[in-house]
LOMAR-615678 format. One record per residue (C-alpha): residue number from 1; residue in three letters; x, y, z. Coordinates in steps of 0.02 Angstrom, whole numbers, plus 50000, padded with zeros to 5 digits. Layout:
BEGIN
NUM,ALA,X,Y,Z .
...
END
This chain:
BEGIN
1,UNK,53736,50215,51111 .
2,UNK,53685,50320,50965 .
3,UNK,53662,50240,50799 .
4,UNK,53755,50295,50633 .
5,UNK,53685,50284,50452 .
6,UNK,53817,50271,50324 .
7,UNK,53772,50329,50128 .
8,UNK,53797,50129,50105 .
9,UNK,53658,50079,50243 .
10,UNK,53525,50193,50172 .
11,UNK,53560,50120,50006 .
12,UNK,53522,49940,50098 .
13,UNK,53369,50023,50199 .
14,UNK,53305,50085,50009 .
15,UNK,53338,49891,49925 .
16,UNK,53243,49822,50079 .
17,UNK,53086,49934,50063 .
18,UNK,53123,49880,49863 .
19,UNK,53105,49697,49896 .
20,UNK,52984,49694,50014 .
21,UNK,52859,49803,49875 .
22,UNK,52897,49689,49767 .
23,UNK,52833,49543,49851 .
24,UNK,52679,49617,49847 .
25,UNK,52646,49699,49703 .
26,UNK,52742,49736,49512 .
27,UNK,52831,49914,49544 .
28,UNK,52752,50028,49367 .
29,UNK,52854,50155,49402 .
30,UNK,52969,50276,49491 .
31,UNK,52926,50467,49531 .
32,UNK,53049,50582,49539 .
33,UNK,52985,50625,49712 .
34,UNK,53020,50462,49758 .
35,UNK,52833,50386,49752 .
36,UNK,52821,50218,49696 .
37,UNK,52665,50148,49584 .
38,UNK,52621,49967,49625 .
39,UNK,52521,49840,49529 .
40,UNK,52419,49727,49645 .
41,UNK,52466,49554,49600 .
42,UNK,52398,49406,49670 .
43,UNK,52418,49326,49821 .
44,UNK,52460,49158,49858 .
45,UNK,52308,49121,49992 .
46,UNK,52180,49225,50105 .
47,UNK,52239,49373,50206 .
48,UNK,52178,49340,50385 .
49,UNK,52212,49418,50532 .
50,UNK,52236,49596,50523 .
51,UNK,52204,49711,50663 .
52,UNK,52125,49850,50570 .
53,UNK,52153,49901,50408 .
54,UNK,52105,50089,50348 .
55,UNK,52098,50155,50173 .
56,UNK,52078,50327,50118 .
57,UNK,52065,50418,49957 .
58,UNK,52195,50562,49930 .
59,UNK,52110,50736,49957 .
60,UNK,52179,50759,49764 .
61,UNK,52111,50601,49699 .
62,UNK,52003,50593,49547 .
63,UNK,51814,50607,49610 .
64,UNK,51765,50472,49487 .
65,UNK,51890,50366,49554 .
66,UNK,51838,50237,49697 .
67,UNK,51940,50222,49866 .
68,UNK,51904,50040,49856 .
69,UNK,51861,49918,49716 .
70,UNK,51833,49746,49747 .
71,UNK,51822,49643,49558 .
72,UNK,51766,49456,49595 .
73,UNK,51798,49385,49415 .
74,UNK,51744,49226,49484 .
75,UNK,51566,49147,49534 .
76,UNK,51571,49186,49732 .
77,UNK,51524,49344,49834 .
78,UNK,51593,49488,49789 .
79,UNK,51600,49566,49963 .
80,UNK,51553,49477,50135 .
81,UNK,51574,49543,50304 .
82,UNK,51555,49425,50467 .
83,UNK,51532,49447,50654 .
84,UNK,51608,49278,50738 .
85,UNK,51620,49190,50589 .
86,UNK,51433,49200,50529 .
87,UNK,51395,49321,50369 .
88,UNK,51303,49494,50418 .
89,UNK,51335,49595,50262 .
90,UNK,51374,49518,50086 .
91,UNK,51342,49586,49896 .
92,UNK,51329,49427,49797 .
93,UNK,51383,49388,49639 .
94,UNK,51280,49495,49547 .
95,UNK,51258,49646,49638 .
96,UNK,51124,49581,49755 .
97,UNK,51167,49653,49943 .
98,UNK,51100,49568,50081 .
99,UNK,51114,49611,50250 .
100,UNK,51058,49522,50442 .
101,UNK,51052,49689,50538 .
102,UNK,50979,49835,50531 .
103,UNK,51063,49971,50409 .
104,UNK,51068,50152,50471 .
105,UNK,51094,50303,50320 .
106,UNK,51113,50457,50356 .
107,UNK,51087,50515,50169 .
108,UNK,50957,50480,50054 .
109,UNK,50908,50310,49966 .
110,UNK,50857,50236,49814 .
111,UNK,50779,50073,49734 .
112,UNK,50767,50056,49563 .
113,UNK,50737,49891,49469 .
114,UNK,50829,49874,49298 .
115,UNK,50736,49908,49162 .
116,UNK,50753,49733,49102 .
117,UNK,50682,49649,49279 .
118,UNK,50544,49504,49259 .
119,UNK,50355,49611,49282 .
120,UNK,50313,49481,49413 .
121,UNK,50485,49529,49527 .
122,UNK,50446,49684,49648 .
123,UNK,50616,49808,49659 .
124,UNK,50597,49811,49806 .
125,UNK,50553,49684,49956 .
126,UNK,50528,49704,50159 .
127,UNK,50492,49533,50234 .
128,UNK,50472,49550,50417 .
129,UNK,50469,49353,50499 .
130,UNK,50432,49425,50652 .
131,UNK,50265,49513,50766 .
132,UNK,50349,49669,50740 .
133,UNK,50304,49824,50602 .
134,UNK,50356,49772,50438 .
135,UNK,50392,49936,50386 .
136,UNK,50382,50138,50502 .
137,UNK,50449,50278,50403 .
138,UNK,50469,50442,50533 .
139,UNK,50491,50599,50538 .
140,UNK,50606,50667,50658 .
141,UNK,50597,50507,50751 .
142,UNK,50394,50516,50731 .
143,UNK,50331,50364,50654 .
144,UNK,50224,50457,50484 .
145,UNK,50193,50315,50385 .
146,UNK,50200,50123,50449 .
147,UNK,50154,49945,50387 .
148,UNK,50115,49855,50528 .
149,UNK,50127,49683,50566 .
150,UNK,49965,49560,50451 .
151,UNK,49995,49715,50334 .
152,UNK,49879,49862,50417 .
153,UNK,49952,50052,50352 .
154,UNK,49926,50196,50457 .
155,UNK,49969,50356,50401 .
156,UNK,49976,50517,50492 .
157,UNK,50004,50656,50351 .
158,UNK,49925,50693,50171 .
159,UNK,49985,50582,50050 .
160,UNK,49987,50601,49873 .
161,UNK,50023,50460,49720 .
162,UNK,50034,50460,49555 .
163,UNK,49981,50277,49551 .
164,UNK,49837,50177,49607 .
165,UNK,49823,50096,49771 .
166,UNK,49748,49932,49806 .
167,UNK,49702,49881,49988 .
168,UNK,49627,49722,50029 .
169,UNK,49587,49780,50200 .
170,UNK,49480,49906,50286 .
171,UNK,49528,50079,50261 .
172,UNK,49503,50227,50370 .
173,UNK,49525,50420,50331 .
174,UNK,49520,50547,50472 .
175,UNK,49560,50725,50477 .
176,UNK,49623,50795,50623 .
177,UNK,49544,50890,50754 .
178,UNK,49625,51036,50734 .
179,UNK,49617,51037,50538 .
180,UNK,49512,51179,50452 .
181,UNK,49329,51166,50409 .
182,UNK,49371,51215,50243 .
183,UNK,49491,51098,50222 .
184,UNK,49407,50925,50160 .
185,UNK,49464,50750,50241 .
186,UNK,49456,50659,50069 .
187,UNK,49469,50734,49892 .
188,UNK,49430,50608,49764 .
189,UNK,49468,50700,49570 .
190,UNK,49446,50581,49426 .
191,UNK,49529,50689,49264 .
192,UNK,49459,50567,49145 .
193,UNK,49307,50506,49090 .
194,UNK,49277,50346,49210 .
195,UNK,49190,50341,49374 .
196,UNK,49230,50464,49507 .
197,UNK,49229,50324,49650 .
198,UNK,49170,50137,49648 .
199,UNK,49117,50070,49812 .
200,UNK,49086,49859,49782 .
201,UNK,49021,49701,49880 .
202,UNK,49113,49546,49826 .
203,UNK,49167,49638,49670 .
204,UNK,48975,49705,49631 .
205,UNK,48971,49884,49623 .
206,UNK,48853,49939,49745 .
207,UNK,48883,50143,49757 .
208,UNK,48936,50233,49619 .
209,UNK,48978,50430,49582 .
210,UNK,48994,50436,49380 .
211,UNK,49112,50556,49294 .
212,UNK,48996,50702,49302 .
213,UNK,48914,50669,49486 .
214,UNK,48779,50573,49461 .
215,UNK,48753,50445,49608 .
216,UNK,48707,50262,49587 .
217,UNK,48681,50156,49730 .
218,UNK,48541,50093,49888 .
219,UNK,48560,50278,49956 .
220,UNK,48418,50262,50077 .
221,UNK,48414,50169,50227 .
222,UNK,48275,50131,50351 .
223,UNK,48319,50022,50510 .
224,UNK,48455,49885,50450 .
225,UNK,48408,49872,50283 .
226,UNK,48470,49969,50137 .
227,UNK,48325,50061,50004 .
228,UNK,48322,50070,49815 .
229,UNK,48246,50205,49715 .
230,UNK,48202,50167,49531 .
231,UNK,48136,50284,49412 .
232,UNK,48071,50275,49239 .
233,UNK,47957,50319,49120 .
234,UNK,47793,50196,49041 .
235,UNK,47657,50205,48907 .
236,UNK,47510,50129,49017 .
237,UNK,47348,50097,48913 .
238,UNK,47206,50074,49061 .
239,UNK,47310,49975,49154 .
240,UNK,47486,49901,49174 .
241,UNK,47637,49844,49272 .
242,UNK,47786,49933,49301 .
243,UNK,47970,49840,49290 .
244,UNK,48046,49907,49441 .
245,UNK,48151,49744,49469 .
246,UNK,48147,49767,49660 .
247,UNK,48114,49603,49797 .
248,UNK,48015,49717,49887 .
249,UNK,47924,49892,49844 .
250,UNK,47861,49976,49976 .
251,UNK,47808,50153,49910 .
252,UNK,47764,50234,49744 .
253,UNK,47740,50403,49658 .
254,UNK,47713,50474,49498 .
255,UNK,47612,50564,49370 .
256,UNK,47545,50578,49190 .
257,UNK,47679,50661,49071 .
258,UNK,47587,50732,48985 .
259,UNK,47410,50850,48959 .
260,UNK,47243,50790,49034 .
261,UNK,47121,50736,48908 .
262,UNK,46960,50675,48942 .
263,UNK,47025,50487,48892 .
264,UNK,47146,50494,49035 .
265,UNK,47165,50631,49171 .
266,UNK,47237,50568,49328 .
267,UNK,47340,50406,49382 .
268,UNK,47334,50280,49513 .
269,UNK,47449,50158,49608 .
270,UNK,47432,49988,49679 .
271,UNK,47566,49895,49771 .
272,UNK,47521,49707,49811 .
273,UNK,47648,49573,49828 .
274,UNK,47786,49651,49756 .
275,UNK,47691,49698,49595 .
276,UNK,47666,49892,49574 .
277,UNK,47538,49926,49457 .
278,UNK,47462,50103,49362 .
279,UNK,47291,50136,49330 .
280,UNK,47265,50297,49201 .
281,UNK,47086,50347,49217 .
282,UNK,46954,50457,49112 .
283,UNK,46862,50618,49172 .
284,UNK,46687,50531,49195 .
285,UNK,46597,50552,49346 .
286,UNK,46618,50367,49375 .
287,UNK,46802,50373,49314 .
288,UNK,46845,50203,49196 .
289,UNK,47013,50147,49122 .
290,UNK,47093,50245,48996 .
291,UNK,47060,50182,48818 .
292,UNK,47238,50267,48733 .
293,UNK,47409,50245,48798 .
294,UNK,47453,50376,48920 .
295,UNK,47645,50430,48957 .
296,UNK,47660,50386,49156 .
297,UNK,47812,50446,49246 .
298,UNK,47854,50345,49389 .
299,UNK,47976,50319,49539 .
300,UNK,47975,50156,49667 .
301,UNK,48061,50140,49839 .
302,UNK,48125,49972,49914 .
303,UNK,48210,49849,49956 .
304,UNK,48327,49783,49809 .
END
């Protein structure tokens, strides 16, 4: 049996849809196309129990305009999504999001902390609590960059920073095999005026490359222990020490610097328990000590 609208039931099919708006929301106004404007009003408890709800944007809509805006005016969450009743997604009062599971984006993302934010607070935190790494960044699924777990970094590709970088672990540079010869593994390029590259034992400097290139440091090895080479220059009057402040010397070299005389033409070394000593001698057959002060240039190898 078929079944007939009059004009008086679509009025009644109109009032319905009318009342049923109006419980919840304030009708604004009235298009002439018949679209109706709502003001959300409040509702008397939760909403529970939907099946699915979808929103959408109009294709027209206003691009600064959000598809959904959710204003907590009070002191809770603003936002929290469960799984069985336990929270896996919230953005707390605040702004703060925080999230149980992993978070897949397929679009670029950014961490900035406000301008305002304490120095001692990092914008940005990865805490992993388990033996897994804390952090792999990939590249087309290739793991490039990764912080593994106890805080080891490998890296795979050239990196360049701005900033400094502070490891408190061993660090390791390799070039690939197949990179060219040309090409160096490490570039260190210090634009200002400070040292080119610091190496340190317990905070001592023990190998240094000054702005400029000059190289400080025990740059000689024999065996297992490491060899100092100081240099300098000393007025020696017959006889006299040098101050080469190492534990122990074990060679010695050097010459006058300046012309022979007949008050001093050559110069010896001694080296006997750690004390390196210059003798400047005369021409005489029998060659005695020097009686003037004679410029002696000198270098000492050992052991600092």
């Amino acid at each position: 049996m078929g079944i007939r609208r009059t004009k008086q039931g679509t009025v009644n099919v109109v009032l319905a849809i009318l009342v049923l708006a109006a419980l919840a929301g304030a009708i604004v106004g009235l298009g002439r196309g018949g679209g109706l404007t709502f003001q959300p009003q409040a509702l008397p408890g939760d909403v529970t129990n939907f099946s699915g709800v979808h929103i959408a944007a109009p294709t027209a809509g206003a691009t600064a305009t959000p598809a959904l805006l959710a204003n907590q005016a009070g002191l809770g969450a603003i936002a929290e999504f469960q799984d069985g009743g336990s929270a896996v997604w919230s953005v707390a009062n605040g702004g703060n999001v925080s999230a149980t599971g992993g978070q897949n984006y397929s679009n670029w993302l950014k961490v900035a902390g406000p301008t305002a934010i304490a120095t001692a607070t990092p914008a940005m935190v990865v805490d992993s609590l388990g033996v897994s790494v804390i952090l792999d960044v990939r590249d087309a699924a290739t793991p490039v960059w990764s912080i593994a777990n106890g805080g080891a970094v490998t890296q795979v590709g050239a990196r360049t920073a701005t900033g400094g970088d502070t490891v408190n672990n061993w660090a390791k540079v390799a070039a690939p095999t197949a990179i060219a010869t040309a090409t160096p593994a490490m570039v260190v390029d210090s634009l200002g005026v400070s040292n080119i590259l610091e190496v340190r034992d317990a905070a001592t400097p023990v190998f240094t490359i000054r702005n400029g290139g000059t190289v400080i440091g025990n740059v000689l090895q024999y065996g297992s222990s490491g060899y100092k080479i100081v240099c300098n220059t000393t007025t020696i009057t017959g006889t006299g020490a040098l101050a080469h402040g190492l534990a122990t010397p074990v060679a010695v070299v050097g010459a006058l610097s300046e012309d022979v005389t007949g008050d001093h033409a050559h110069v010896s070394f001694t080296n006997s328990a750690a004390t390196v000593t210059a003798k400047v001698w005369d021409t005489a057959l029998t060659p005695a000590a020097s009686s003037a002060g004679a410029t002696v240039d000198w270098c000492v190898v050992g052991v600092p």
